[in-house]
DSSP file (Angstrom, degrees, kcal/mol; ACC not computed):
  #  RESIDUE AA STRUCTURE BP1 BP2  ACC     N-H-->O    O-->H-N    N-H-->O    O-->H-N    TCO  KAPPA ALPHA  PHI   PSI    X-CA   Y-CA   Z-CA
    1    1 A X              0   0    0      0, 0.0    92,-2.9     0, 0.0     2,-0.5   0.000 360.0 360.0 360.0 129.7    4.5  -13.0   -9.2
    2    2 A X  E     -AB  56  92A   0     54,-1.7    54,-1.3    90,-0.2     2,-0.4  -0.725 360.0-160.5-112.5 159.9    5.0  -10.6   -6.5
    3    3 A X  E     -AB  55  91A   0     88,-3.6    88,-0.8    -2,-0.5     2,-0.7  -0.630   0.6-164.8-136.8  89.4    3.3   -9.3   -4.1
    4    4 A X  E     -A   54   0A   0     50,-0.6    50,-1.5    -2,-0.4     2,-0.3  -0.772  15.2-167.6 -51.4  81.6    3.8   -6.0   -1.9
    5    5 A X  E     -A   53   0A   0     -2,-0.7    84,-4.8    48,-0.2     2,-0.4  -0.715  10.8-169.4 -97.0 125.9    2.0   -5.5    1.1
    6    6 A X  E     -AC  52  88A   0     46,-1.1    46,-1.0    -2,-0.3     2,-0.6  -0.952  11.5-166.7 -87.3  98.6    1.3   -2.5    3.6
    7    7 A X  E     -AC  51  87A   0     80,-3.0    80,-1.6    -2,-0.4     2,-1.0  -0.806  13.4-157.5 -94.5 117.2   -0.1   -2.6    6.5
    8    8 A X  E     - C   0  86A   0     42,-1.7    41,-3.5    -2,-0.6     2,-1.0  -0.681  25.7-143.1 -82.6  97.1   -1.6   -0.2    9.2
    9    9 A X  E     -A   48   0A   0     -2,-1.0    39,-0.3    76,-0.6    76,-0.2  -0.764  10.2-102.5-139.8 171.5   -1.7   -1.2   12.0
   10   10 A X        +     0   0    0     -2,-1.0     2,-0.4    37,-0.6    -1,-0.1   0.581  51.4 153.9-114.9 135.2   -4.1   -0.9   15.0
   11   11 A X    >   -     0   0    0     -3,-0.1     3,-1.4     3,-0.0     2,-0.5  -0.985  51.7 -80.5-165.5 136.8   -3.3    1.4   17.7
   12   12 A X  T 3  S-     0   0    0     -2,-0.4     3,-0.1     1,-0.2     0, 0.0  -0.623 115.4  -3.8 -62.8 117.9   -3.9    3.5   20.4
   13   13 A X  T 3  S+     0   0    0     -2,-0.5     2,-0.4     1,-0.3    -1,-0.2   0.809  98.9 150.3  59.2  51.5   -5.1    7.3   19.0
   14   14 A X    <   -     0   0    0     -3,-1.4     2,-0.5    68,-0.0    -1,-0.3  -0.750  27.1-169.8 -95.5 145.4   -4.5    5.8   15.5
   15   15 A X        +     0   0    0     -2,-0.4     2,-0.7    -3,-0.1    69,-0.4  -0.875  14.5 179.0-146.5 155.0   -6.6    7.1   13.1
   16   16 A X        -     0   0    0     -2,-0.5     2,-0.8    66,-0.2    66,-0.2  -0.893  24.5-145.9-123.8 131.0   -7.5    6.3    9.2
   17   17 A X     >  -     0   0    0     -2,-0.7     4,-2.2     1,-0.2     5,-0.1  -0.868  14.9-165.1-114.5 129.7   -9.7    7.8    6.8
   18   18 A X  H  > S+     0   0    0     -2,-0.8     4,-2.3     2,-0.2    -1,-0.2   0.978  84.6  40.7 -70.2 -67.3  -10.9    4.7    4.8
   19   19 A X  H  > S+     0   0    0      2,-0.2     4,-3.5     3,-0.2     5,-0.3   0.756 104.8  62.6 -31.5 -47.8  -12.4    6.7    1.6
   20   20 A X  H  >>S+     0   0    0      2,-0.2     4,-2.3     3,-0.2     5,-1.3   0.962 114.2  41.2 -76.0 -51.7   -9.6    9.3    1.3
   21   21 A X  I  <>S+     0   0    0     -4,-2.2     5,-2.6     1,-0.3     6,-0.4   0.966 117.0  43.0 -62.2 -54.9   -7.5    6.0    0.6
   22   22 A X  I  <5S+     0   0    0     -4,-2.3     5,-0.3     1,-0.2    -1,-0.3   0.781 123.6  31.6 -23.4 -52.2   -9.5    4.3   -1.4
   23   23 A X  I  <5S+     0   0    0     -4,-3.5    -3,-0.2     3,-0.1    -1,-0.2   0.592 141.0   7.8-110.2  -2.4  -10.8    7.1   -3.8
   24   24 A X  I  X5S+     0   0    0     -4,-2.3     4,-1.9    -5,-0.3    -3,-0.2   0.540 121.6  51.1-135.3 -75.4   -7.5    9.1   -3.6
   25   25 A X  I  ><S+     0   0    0     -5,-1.3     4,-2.0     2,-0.2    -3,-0.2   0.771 117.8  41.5 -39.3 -50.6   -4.3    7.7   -1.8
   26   26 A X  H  ><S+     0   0    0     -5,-2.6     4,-2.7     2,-0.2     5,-0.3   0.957 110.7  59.6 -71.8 -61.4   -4.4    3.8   -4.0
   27   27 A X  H  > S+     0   0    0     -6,-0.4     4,-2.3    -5,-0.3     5,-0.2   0.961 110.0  37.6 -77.6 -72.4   -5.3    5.7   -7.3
   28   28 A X  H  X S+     0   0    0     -4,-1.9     4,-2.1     1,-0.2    -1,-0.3   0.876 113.9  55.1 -56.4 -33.9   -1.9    7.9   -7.3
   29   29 A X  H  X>S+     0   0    0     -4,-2.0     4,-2.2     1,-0.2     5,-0.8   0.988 113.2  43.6 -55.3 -56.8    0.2    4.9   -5.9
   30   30 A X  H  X5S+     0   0    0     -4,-2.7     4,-0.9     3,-0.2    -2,-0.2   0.951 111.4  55.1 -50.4 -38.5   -1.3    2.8   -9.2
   31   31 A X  H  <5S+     0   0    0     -4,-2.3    -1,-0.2    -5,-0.3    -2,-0.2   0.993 122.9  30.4 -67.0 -59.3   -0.6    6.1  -11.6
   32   32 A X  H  <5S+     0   0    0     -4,-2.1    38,-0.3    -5,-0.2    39,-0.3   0.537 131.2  29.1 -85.4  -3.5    3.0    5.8  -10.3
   33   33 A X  H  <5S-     0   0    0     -4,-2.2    -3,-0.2    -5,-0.3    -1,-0.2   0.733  81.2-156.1-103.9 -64.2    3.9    2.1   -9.5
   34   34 A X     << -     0   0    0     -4,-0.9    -4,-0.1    -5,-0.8    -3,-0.1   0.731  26.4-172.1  76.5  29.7    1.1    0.5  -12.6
   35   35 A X        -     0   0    0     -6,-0.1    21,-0.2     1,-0.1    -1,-0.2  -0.127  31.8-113.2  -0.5 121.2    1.2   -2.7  -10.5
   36   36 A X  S    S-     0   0    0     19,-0.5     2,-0.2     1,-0.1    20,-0.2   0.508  91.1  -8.2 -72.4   0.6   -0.6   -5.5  -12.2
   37   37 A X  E     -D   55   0A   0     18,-1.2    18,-1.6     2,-0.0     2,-0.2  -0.865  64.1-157.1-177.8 170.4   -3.2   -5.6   -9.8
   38   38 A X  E     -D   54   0A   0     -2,-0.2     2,-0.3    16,-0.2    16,-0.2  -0.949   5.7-170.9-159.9 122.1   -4.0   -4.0   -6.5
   39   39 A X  E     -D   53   0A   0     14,-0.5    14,-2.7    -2,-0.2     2,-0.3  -0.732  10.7-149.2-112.4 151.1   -6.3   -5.1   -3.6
   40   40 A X  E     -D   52   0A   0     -2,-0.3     2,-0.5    12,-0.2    12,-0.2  -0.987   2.8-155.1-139.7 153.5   -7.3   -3.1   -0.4
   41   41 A X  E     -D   51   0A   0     10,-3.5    10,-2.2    -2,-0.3     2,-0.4  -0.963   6.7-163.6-122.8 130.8   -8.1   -4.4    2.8
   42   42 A X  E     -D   50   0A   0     -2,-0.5     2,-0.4     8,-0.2     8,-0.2  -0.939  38.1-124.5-120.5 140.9  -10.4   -2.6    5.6
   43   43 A X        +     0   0    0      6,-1.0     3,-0.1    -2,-0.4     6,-0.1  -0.697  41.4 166.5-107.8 132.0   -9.5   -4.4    8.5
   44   44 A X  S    S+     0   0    0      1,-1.3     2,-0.3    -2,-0.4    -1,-0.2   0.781  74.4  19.2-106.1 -72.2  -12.7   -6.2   10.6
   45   45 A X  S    S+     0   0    0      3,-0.0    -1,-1.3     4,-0.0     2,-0.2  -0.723 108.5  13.5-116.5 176.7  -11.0   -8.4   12.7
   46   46 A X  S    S-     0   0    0     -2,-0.3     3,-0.1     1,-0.2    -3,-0.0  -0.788  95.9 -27.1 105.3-116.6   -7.3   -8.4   13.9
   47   47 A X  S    S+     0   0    0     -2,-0.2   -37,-0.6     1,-0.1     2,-0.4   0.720 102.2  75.2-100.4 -31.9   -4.3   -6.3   13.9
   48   48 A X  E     -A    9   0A   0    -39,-0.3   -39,-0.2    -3,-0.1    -1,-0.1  -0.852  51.9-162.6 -98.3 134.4   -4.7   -4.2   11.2
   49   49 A X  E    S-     0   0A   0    -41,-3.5    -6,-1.0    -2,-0.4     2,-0.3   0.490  82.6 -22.1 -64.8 -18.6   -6.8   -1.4   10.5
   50   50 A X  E     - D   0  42A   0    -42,-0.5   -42,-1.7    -8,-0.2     2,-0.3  -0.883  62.9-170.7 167.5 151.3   -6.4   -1.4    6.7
   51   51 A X  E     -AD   7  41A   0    -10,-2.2   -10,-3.5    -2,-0.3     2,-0.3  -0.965  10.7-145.8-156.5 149.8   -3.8   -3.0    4.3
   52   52 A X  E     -AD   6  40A   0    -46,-1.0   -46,-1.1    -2,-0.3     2,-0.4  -0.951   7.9-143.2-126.6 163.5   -3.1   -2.8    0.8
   53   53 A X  E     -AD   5  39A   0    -14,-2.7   -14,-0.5    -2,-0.3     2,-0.4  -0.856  10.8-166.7-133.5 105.4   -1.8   -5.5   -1.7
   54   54 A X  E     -AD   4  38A   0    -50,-1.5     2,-0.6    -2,-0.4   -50,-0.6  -0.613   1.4-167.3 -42.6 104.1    0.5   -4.8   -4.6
   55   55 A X  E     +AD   3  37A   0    -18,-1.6   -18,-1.2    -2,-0.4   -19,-0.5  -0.969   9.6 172.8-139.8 129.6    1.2   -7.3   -7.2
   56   56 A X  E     -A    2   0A   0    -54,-1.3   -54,-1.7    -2,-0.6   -21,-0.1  -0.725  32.6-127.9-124.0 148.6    4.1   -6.9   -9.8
   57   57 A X  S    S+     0   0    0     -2,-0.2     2,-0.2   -56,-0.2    -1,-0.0   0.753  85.9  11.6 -57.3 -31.2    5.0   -9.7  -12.3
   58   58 A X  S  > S-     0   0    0    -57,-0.2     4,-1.5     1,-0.1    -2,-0.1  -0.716  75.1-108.6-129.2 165.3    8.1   -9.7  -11.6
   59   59 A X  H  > S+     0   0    0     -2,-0.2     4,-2.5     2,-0.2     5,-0.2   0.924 124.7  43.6 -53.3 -52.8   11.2   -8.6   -8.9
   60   60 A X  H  >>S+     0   0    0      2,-0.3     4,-6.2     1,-0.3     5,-0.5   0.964 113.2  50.4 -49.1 -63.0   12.4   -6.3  -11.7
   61   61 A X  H  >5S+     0   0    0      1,-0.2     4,-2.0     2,-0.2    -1,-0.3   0.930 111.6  43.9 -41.6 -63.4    9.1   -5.3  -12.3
   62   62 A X  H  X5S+     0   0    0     -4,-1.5     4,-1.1     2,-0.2     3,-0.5   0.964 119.5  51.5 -65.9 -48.8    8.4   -4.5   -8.7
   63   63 A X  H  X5S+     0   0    0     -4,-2.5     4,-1.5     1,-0.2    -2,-0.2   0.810 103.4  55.5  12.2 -90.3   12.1   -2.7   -8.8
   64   64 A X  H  <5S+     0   0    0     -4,-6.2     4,-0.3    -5,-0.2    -1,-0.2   0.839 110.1  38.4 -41.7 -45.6   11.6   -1.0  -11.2
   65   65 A X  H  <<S+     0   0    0     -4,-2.0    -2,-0.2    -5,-0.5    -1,-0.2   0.674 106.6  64.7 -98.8  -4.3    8.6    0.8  -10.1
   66   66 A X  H  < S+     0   0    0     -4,-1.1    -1,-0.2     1,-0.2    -3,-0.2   0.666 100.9  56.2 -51.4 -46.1    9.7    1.2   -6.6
   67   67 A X  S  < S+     0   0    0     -4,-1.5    -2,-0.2    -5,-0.2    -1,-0.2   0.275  74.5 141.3 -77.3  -9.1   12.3    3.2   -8.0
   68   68 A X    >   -     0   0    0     -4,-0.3     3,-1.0   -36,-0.3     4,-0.2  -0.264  59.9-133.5   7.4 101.9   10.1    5.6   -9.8
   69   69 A X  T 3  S+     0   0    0      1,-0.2     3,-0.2     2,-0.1    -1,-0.1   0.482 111.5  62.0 -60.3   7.2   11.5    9.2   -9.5
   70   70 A X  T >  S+     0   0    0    -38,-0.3     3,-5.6     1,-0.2     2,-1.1   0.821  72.9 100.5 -96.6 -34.5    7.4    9.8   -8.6
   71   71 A X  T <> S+     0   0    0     -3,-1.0     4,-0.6     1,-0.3    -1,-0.2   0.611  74.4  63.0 -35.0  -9.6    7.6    7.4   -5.2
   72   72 A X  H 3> S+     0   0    0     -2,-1.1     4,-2.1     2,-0.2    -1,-0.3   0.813  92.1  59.9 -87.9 -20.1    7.9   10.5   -3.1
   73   73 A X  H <4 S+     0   0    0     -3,-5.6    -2,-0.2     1,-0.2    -1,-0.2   0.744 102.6  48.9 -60.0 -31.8    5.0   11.5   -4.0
   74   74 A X  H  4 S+     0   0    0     -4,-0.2    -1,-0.2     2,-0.2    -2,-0.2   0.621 115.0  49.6 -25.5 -51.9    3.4    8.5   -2.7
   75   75 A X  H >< S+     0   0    0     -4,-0.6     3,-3.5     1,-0.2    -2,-0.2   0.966 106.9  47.9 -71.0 -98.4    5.3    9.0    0.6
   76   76 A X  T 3< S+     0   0    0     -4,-2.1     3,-0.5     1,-0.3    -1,-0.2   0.642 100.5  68.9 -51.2  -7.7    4.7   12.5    1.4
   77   77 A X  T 3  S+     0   0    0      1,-0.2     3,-0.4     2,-0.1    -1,-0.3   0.527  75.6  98.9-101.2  21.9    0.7   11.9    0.7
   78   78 A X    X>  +     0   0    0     -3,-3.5     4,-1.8     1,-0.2     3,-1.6   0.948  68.4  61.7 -26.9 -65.0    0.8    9.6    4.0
   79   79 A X  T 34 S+     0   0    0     -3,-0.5    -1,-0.2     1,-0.3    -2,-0.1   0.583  92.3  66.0 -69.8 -18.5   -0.6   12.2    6.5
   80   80 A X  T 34 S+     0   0    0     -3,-0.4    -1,-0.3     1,-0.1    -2,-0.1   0.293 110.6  28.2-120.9  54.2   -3.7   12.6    5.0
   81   81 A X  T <4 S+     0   0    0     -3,-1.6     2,-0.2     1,-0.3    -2,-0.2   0.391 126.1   0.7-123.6 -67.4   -5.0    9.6    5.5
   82   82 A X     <  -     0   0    0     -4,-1.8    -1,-0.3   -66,-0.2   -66,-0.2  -0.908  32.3-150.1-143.3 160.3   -3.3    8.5    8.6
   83   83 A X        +     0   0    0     -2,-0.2     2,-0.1   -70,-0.1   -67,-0.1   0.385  65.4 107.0-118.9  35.7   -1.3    9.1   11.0
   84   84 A X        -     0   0    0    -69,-0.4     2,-0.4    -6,-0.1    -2,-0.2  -0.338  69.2-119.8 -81.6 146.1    0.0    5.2   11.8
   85   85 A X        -     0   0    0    -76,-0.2   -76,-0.6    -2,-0.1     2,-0.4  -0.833  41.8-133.9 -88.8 126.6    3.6    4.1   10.8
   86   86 A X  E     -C    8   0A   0     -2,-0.4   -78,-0.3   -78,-0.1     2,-0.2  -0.919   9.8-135.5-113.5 157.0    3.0    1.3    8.5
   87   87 A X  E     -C    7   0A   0    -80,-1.6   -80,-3.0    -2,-0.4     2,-0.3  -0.494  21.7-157.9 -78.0 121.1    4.4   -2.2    8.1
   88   88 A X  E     -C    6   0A   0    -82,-0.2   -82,-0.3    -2,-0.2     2,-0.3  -0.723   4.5-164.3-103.0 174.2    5.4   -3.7    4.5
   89   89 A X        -     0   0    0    -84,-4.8     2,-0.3    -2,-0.3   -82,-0.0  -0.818   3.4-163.3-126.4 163.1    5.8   -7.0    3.3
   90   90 A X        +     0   0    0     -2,-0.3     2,-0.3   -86,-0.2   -86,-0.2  -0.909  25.7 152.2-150.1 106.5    7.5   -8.6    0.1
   91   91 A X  E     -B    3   0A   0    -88,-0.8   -88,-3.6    -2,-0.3     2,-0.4  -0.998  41.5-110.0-153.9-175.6    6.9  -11.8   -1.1
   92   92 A X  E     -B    2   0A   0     -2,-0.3     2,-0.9   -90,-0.2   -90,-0.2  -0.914  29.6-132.3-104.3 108.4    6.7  -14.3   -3.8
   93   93 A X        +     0   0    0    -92,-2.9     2,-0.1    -2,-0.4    -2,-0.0  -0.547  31.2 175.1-102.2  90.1    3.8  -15.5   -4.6
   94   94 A X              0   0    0     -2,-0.9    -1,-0.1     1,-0.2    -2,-0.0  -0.077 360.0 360.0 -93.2  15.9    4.1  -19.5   -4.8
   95   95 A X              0   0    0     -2,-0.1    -1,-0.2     0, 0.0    -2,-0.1   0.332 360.0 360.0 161.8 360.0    0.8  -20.9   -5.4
């Protein structure tokens, strides 16, 4: 399993809209990735403001759907949520 993580995080004149991602931003990344499951994180304590978690069966899988002639759409719908640079992750999910 894999697991794809984004992070936002925490910042001076950073800002997020928490809903917009949720009820809008997550739901077209799912239309156009189909990730086999998908978690979101609204950030309480720490460094981050808000995270999401990606989970593909496979590398191919995740590959594949990275590669999605749609993934720009994804991209370009950044700004109207936030306007923080965010951090990924990739890993392999070992237990």
């Amino acid at each position: 399993m894999i697991r794809f993580t984004v992070n936002y995080p925490k910042g001076e004149g950073a800002t997020f809209d928490h809903a917009y991602y949720a009820n809008t931003h997550i739901p077209l990344c799912n239309g156009i990735w189909n990730p086999t499951k998908t978690e979101i994180d609204k950030g309480i304590d720490g460094p981050n403001v808000a995270a999401v978690h990606f989970y593909f069966d496979s590398m191919e899988t995740f590959q594949s759907s990275m590669g999605s002639p749609r993934s720009g759409e994804a991209l370009a719908d950044v700004p109207n949520y936030t306007n923080i640079v965010p951090t990924t992750q990739l890993s392999e999910i070992v237990a």
